[in-house]
Every structure is written in C-alpha cells, then in structure tokens.
C-alpha positions as CSV (number, residue, x, y, z in Angstrom):
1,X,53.5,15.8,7.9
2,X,50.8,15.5,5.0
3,X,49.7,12.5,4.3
4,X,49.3,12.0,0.2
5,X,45.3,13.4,-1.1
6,X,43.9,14.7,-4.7
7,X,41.7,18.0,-4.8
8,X,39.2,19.2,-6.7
9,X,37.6,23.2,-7.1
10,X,34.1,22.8,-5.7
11,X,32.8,26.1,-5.9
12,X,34.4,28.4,-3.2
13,X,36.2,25.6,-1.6
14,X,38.1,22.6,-2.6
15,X,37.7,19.0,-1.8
16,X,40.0,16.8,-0.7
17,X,39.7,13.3,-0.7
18,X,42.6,10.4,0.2
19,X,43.2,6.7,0.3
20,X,41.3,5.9,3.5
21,X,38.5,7.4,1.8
22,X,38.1,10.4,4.4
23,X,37.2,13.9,2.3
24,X,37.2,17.3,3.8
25,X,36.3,20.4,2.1
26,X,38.5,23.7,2.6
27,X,39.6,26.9,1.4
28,X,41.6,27.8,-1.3
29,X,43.7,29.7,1.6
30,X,43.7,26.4,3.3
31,X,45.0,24.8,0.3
32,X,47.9,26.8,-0.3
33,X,48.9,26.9,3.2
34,X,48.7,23.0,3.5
35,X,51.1,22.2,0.2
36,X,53.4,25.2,1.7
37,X,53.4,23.4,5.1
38,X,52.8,26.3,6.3
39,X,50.8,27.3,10.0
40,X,46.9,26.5,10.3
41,X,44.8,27.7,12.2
42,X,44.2,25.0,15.4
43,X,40.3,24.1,14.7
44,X,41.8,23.3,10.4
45,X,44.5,21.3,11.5
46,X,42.9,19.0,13.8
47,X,39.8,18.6,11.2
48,X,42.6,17.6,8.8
49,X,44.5,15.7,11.1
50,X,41.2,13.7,12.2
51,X,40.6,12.9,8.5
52,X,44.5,11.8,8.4
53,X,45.3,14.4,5.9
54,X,47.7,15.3,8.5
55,X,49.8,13.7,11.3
56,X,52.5,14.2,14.0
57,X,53.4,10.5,14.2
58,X,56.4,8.9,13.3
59,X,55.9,7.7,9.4
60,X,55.4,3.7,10.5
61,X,53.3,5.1,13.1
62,X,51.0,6.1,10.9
63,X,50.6,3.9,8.6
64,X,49.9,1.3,11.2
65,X,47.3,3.5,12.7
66,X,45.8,4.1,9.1
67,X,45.7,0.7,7.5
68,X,42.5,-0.4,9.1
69,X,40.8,2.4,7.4
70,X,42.6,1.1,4.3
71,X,41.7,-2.5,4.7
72,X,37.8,-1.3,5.0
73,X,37.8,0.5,2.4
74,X,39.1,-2.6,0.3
75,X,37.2,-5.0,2.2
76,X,36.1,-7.0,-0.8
77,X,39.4,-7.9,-1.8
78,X,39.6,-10.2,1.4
79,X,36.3,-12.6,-0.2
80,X,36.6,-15.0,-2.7
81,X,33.9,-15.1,-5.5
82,X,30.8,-14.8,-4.1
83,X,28.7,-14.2,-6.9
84,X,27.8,-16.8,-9.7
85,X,25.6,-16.2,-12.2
86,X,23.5,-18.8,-14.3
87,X,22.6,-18.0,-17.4
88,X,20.1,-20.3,-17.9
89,X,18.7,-19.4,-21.5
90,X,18.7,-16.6,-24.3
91,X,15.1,-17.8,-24.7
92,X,12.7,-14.2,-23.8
93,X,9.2,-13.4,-24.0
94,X,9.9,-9.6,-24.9
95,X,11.9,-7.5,-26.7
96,X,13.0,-4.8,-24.6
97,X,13.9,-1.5,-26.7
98,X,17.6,-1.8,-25.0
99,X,18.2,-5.3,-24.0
100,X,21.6,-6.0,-23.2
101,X,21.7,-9.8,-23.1
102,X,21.1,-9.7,-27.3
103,X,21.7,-7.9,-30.1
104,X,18.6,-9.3,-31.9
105,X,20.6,-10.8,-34.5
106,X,20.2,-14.1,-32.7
107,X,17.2,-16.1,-32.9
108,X,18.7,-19.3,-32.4
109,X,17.2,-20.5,-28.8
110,X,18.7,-22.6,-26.3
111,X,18.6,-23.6,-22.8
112,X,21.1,-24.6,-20.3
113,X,21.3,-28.6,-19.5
114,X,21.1,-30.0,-15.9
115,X,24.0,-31.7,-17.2
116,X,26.0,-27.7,-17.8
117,X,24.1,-26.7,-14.9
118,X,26.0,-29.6,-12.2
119,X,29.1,-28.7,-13.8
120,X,28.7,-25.5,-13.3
121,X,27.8,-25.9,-9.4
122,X,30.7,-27.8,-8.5
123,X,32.8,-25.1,-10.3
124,X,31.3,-22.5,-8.0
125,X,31.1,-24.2,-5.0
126,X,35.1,-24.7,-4.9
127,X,35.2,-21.0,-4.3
128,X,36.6,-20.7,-0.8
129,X,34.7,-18.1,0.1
130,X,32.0,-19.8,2.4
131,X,29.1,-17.5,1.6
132,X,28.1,-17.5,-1.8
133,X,24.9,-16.5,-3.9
134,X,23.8,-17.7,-7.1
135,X,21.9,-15.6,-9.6
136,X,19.7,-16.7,-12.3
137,X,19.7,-14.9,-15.5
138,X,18.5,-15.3,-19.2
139,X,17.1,-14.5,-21.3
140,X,14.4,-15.0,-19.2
141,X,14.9,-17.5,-16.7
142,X,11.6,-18.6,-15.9
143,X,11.4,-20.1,-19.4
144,X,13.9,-22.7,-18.0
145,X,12.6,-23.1,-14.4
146,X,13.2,-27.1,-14.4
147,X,17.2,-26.7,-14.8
148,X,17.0,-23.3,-12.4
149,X,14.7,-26.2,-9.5
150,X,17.5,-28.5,-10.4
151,X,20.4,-26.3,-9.7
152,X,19.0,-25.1,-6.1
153,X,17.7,-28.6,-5.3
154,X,21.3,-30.4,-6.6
155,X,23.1,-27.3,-4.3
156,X,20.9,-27.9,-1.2
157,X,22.3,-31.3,-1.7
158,X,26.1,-30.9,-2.2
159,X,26.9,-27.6,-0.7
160,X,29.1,-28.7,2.1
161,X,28.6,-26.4,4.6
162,X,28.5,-23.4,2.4
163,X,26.1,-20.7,3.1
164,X,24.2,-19.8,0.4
165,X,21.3,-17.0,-1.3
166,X,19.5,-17.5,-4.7
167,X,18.4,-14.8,-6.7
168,X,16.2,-14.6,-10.0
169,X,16.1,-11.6,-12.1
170,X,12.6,-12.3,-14.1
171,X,10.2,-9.9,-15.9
172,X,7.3,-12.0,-13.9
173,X,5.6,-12.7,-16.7
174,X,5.6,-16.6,-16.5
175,X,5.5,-16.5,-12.5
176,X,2.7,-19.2,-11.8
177,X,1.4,-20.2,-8.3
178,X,3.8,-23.2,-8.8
179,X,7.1,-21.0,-9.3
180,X,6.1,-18.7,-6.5
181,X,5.6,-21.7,-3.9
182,X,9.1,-22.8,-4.8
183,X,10.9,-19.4,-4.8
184,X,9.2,-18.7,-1.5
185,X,10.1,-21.9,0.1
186,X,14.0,-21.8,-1.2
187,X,13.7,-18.4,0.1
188,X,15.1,-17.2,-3.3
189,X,14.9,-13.3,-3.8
190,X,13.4,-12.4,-6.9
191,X,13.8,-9.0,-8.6
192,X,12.1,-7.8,-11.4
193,X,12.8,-5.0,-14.1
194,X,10.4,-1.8,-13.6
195,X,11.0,1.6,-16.1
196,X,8.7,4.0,-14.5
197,X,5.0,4.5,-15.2
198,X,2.5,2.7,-17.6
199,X,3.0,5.2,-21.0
200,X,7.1,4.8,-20.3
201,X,7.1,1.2,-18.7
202,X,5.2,0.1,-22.1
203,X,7.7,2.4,-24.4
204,X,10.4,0.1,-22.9
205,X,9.2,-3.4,-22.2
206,X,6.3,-4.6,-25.0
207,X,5.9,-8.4,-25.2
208,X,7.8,-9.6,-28.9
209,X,3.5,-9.5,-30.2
210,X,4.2,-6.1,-29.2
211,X,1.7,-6.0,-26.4
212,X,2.1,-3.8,-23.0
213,X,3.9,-5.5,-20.1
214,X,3.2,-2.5,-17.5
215,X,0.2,-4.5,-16.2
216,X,1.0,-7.7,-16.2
217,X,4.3,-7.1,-14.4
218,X,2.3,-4.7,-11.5
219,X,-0.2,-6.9,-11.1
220,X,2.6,-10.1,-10.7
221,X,4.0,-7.3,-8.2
222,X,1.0,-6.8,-6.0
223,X,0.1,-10.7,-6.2
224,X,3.3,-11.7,-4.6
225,X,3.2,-8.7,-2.1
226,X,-0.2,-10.5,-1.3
227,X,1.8,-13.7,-0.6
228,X,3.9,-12.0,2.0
229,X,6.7,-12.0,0.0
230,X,9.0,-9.1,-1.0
231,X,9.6,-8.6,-5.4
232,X,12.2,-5.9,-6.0
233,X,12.5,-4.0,-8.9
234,X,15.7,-2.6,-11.8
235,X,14.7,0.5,-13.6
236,X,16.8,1.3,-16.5
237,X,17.0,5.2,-18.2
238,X,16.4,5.5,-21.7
239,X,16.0,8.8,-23.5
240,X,12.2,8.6,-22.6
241,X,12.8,8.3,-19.0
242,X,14.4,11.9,-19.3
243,X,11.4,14.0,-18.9
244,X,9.8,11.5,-16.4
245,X,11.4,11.5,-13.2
246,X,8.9,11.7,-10.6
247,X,6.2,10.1,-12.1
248,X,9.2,7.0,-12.2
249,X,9.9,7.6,-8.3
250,X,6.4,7.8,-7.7
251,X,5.4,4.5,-9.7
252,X,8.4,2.5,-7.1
253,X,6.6,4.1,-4.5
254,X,3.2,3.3,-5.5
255,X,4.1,0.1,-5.4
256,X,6.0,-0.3,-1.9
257,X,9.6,-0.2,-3.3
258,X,11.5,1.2,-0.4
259,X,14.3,1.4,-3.2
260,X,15.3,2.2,-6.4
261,X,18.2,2.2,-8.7
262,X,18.5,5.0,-11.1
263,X,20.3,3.4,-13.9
264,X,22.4,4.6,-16.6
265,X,22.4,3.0,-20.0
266,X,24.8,0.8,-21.2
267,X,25.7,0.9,-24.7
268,X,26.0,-3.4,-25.0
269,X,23.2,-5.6,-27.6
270,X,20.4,-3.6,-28.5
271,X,21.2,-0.4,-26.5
272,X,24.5,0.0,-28.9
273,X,22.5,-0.9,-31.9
274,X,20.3,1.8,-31.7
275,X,21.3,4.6,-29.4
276,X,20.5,7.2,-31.6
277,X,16.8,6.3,-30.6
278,X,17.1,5.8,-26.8
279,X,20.2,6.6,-25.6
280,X,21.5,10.6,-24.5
281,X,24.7,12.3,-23.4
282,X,26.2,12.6,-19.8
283,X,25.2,15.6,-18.7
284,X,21.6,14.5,-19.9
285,X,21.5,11.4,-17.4
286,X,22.9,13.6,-14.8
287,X,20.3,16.7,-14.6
288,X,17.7,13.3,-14.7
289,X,19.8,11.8,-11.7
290,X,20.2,14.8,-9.5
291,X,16.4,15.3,-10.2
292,X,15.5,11.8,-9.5
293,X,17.5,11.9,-6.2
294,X,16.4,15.4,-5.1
295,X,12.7,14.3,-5.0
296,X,13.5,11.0,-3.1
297,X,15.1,12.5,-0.7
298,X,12.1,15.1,-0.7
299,X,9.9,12.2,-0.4
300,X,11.8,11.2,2.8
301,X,11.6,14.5,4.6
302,X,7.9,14.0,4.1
303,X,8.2,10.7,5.7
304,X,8.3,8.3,2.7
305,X,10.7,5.8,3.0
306,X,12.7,5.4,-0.4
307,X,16.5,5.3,-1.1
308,X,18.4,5.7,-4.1
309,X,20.5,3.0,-4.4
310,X,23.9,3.9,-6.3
311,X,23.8,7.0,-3.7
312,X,23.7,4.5,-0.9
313,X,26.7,2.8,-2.4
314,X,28.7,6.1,-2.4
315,X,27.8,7.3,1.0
316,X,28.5,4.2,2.5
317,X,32.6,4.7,1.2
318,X,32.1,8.7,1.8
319,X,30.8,8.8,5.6
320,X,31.7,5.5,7.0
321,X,34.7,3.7,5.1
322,X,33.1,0.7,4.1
323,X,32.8,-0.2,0.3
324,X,29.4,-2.6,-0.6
325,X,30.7,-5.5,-2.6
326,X,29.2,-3.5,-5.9
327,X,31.1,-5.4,-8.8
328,X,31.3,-2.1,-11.2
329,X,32.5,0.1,-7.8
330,X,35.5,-2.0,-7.0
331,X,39.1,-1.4,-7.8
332,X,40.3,-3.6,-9.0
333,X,36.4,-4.6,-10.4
334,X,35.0,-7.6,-9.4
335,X,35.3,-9.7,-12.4
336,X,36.1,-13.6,-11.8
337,X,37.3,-12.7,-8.2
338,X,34.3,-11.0,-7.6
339,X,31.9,-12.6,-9.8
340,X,31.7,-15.3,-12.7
341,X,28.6,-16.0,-15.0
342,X,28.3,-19.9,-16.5
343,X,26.6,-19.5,-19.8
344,X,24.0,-21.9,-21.2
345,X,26.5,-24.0,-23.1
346,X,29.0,-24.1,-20.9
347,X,31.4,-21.3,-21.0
348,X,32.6,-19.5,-18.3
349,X,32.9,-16.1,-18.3
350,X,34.5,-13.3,-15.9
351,X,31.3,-11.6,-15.4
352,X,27.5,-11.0,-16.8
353,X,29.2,-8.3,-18.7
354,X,31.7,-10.0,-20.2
355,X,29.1,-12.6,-21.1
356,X,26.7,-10.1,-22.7
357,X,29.9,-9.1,-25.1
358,X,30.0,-12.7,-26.0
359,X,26.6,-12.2,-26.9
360,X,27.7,-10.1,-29.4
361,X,30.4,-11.7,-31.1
362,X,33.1,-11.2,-28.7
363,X,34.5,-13.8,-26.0
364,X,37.5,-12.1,-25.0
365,X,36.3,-12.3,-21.4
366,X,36.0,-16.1,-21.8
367,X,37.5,-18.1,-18.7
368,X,36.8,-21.8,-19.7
369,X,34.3,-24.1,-20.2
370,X,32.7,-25.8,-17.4
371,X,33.9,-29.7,-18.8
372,X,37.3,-28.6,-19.5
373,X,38.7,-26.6,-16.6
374,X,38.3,-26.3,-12.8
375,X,37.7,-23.0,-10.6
376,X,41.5,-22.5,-9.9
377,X,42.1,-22.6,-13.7
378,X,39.6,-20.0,-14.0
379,X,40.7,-18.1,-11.1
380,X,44.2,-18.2,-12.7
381,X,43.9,-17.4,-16.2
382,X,45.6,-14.8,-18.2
383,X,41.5,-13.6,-18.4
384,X,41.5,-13.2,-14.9
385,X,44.9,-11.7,-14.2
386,X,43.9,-8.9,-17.7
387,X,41.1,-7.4,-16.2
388,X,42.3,-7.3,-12.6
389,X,45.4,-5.4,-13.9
390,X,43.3,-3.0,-16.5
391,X,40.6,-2.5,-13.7
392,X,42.6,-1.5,-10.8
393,X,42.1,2.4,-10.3
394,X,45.4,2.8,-8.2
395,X,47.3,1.9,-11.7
396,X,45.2,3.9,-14.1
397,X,46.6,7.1,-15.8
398,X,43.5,9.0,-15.6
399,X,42.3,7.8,-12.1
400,X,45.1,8.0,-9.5
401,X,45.3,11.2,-9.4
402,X,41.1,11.6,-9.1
403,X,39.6,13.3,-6.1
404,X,36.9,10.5,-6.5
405,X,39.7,7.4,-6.7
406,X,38.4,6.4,-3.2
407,X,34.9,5.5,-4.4
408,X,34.2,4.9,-8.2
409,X,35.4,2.1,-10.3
410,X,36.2,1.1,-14.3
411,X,34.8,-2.0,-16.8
412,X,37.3,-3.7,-18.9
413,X,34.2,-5.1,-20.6
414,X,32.9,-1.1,-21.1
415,X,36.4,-0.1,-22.3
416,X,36.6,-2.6,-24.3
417,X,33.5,-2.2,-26.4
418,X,33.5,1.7,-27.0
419,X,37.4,2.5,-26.8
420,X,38.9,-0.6,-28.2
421,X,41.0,-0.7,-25.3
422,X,41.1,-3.1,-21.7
423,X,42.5,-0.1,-19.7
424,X,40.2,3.1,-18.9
425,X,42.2,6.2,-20.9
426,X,39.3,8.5,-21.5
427,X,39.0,10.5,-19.1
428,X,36.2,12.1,-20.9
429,X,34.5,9.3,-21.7
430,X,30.7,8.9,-21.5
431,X,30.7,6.0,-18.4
432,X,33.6,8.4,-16.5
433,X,31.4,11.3,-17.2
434,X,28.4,9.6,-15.6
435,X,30.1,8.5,-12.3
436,X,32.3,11.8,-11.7
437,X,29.0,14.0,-12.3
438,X,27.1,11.5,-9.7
439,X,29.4,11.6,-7.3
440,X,29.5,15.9,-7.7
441,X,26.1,16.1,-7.1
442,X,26.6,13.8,-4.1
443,X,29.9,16.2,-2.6
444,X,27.3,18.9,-3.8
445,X,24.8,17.9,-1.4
446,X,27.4,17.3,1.6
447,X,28.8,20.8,0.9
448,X,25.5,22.3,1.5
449,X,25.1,20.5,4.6
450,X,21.5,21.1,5.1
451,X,20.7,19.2,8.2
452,X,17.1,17.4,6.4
453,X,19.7,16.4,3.6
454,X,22.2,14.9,5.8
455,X,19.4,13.2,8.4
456,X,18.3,12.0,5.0
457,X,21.3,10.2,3.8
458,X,22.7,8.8,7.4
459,X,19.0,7.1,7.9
460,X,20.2,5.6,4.3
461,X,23.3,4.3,5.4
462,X,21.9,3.3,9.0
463,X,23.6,5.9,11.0
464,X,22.0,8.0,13.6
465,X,22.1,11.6,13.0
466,X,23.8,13.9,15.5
467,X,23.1,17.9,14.7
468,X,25.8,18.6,17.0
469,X,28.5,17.0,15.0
C-alpha cells in the first residue's frame, strides 16, 4: 500500500516528503513505478517502507504505528501559550533604517503602567501550560526597566507553581551595572540586535542624533561576557547586508556567538515604508543565505563552532521528527495559542506581529484588553479561532499539496499586510519564495550527502554521526 506523500523534481531525482515528516529522494523510474504500484527493487522498497511511504499492514495498523511520528511532529499543539510578550514602551533611542515596531509617524511616547503590567501577568499566568516565558519588548525596553523589575518581581511572587524564563530583547545601550546585576540575578536571558560588521552594523542601527551604535553595542557585548554572562544576538538582512556575508558570520564569531540567525526582512513599519532603499527580491536573500550558511558550516569543518539557526529549525523536523516551538514554523502558527503580546496600554494582541500591525493603524489581530477580558476570552475569540483556521497549512490551497508542508509555516499578520487577505493564496509570494528556496538549498545539501556536510548538521541538531548509515 502507499501511504499518501507530495514530490518535487530535484535535479535527477525527486523528493518525497509526507505527513510524519520523513523524505526520501528517488528516481524518476522509482517514481513512476511507485504511483503504478508496480514491483521495486528489494533495497527501494524497504528504504520507502522504513520512511512509511510504504506498508504491508493492515490500514488501522498503520496508522496506529505512524501517529507517534505524527504527534512529534505536531508536538506544539499539545502546549498551552507559552510565550508572552510585554511590550513595555514605543519609547527608543535609535532609529533603525527598518524598524518594525514603528512606522515613524508616531512620536507620541508612552510607557506601560505597573498597573497594565499586573493585569497583564495574571492574564498570562492562567495559561495552563506550566512552563511559560515572558519576553520584554519595546521600543526599547530598558527605557522602562522599573515596570519590566516590577513585572519579574510581582511574578516571582504570584506564579503558583509555574515554571518560568524571562527574556529581554535590548540594543544594550542603556545596560548599566545596575540592570546587569538584576538580569543576572533573575537569570533573565538577554539578547541583543547585531547586523554584521562596523561599516554595515552603523548603516543599520545609528542612534536618532544619528551617531554609530556598532561600538557601543560590542563593547556592552564583551562587558557582560566579562561578567560571565551569556548576551545573544538578532541580525536582520537589509539590501546592504547582501554583499557582506562573511564579514557578518565573522563579526558573530569574533564575538563568541556560537549562533546566528540569518534573517529575512519583513516588510512591517519602516521596512514597508521604504523598501525601495533596503529591501531586495527572493532570489536575492537566498544566494546571501546559501552563502551565509555555506561558510558557517565551512567554519565548522575548520573547527569553529557556529550554527545557523533557521537551518537548525528545519533539520530538526527533516532528520529527527521533532518541530522547535518556532511561532512562524508552526501549522497552524502560533498566534494566541502559541504566543500573545500585552501592549503598553493594555491591549492584547495574538502575537508581536500582530501588535507591530497595530502599530500601524491596524488592530485586526486585537484579542482584548487586559481590564476588560480574561485569558479564556482571549483564547476563545473569533481573533483567535481566524488565524488558527487561515494559518493551518493542512487547509491551505497552495500548501497541502507542497513537498515542504511537513516543515514550513504561513503569517496571517504577513498575508494580511501585503495580499489583503488572512489566508496564504500566493504561492509566489515574496515570504513563500524565501522559505521554499531555504528549505531547497537545505534538500540541496542532503542530496549531496557529503559526509563533512552531514557531520556538520547532526552536531547541529545534537546527533552523533554514523558514516555507516
């Protein structure tokens, strides 16, 4: 019997990929003689029958033997909301050529409440899940460090029971001694927003005087490092980045990153204000990705240890099964039951996404207000319900019939803003471009199956390599 799988041409061969997430390359003689049902060779069939694109059992059989694989792969979907984000102010020291928080229109300032930011704690701590992590955002949320002490002192204090991780995405440049003692001692990760070297860095991220930031953000870098204390870094790819891709890698590494996340632009705030000067097509990002990725895994051959983090997110559903709880790589994404984000004044929204869209004159992915509703209201709006519906891949025109359905994912709050539309029906669209091209070069690599490459990506994924298998 076969078992249900899409295809793709990959050069000579074909892949095939299906719902556990198992893939297989194979002939186009293979092919043929698979949909015809007809006889394969002994060493085919049982590679296809090991990667359940084939079986001898009894239909329920099966099914029973495969959901497991099933259930990994849609692991997430077993959690609560885990992730909250507190977006504690608009309030920011620079003015980043692409920020997506603003659209630089408005220069009203404000700052959440401790009042907003209670609210907003009891709110997430109703989630059932028992492991949760709050995330502070602005803005720039050191500019409103007393509410962002207050909310992890006032959790400490009324968590019950729940085990939870802070998090604070800052561009370091108000970190004092003072800050850093507290961070450290709440064991709060911090993470901080680093575009490559000082010329491209400085291109990106000026101060709103218009003054560099490279150093000032290095050096916060190196002073915590000195503390014993771990900063990670966000790079994001403008049209300047293009042309710069190992002096980026080499700037993370420089700097004792042991990862980086090569970052496509997205066209919300700024960015979609004034693309024309930083943004590039598809097939741009991608020879920069594949360029990026190709030297860091160079880098690791040569015993550097670096990965690439979106690549890490793929392998991990590709070669074991097992999908990271990645909001934009979920199906359906992880909007509200992955992930809500409690604005400065209050509102609720499904996710930082949704929020940034607010930002711009659009609160369609509004769930609430912190005074007025409670997590199950939020959890059961007609919000919530949209974008689980529009975002589930299984249900999309354009997607269920995608080799790479397994292992991508689609953003209402994306769709929305560039097709005018909740549900993904591009299929040539810019964001679909960007993932399907990723995930070729990925295949591309596995095809080859250059031992170094492979050895490269299992150490990635924490797998011992076996050249036998």
């Amino acid at each position: 019997m076969i078992n249900f799988f899409n295809f793709k041409k990959f050069g000579e061969e074909y892949l095939l990929t299906n719902d556990t997430g198992r893939h297989t390359f194979v002939s186009e003689d293979t092919l043929k003689s698979l949909i015809d049902k007809k006889d394969l060779p002994e060493n085919v069939y049982n590679k296809l029958k090991e990667n359940y694109f084939v079986y001898d059992e009894h239909d329920s059989v099966f099914t029973e033997k495969i959901k497991w694989l099933i259930r990994d792969n849609k692991n997430y979907l077993f959690a609560s909301t885990a992730l909250h984000i507190f977006v504690l102010t608009n309030i920011c020291n620079m003015s980043c050529v692409y920020c997506q928080a603003k659209d630089d229109t408005n220069i009203v300032h404000h700052k959440m409440t401790k009042e907003i930011a209670e609210k907003s704690v009891e709110i997430a701590l109703c989630s059932p899940s028992r492991y949760l992590t709050f995330e502070f955002q602005g803005g720039e949320p050191l500019a409103n460090f007393e509410v962002l002490k207050h909310i992890v002192e006032y959790t400490e204090e009324h968590k019950r029971g729940k085990n939870i991780s802070y998090s604070v995405v800052t561009n370091l440049s108000l970190m004092t001694d003072e800050i850093l003692d507290f961070l450290i001692k709440h064991n709060i990760n911090i993470s901080t927003s680093l575009d490559g070297d000082e010329e491209l860095h400085n291109h990106n991220r000026t101060f709103q005087n218009g003054a560099d930031t490279f150093e000032v953000v290095t050096n916060k870098i190196k002073y915590i490092q000195e503390k014993g204390y771990e900063v990670g870094a966000i790079q994001t790819t403008t049209k300047q980045s293009l042309s710069k891709a190992k002096e980026i890698i080499d700037t993370y590494v420089s700097l004792n990153q042991n990862s980086i996340f090569i970052r496509p632009l997205t066209r919300l705030g700024t960015a979609e204000r004034v693309w024309d000067n930083i943004g590039y097509t598809a097939n741009d990002f991608l020879r920069f990705y594949e360029e990026c990725l190709r030297y860091i895994m160079q880098l690791n051959r040569e015993g550097i240890d670096i990965c690439e983090r979106h690549a890490v997110i793929f392998l991990r559903k590709i070669l074991q099964g097992y999908a990271e709880n990645y909001m934009e790589l979920r199906s359906p994404c992880g909007a509200t039951v992955g992930q809500m984000a409690y604005f400065y004044d209050g509102n609720v929204f499904t996710c930082d996404e949704g929020r940034m869209l607010y930002e711009m004159g659009n609160d369609a992915f509004k769930l609430g207000n912190v005074f007025d509703n409670k997590f199950d209201d939020l959890i059961q709006s007609p919000t919530c319900k949209a974008v689980c519906v529009s975002s589930l891949l299984e249900g999309q025109l354009n997607c269920c019939d995608c080799v790479y359905q397994p292992y991508c994912g689609t953003c209402p709050v994306i769709n929305l803003a560039q097709e005018n539309d909740l549900f993904f029906k591009n299929a040539k669209s810019y964001r679909c471009q960007v993932y399907g091209g990723m995930l070729d070069i990925i295949f591309r690599i596995l095809q080859e199956n250059n031992p170094e490459d492979i050895k490269v990506f299992n150490k990635w994924i924490g797998v011992e390599y076996n050249e036998e298998v």
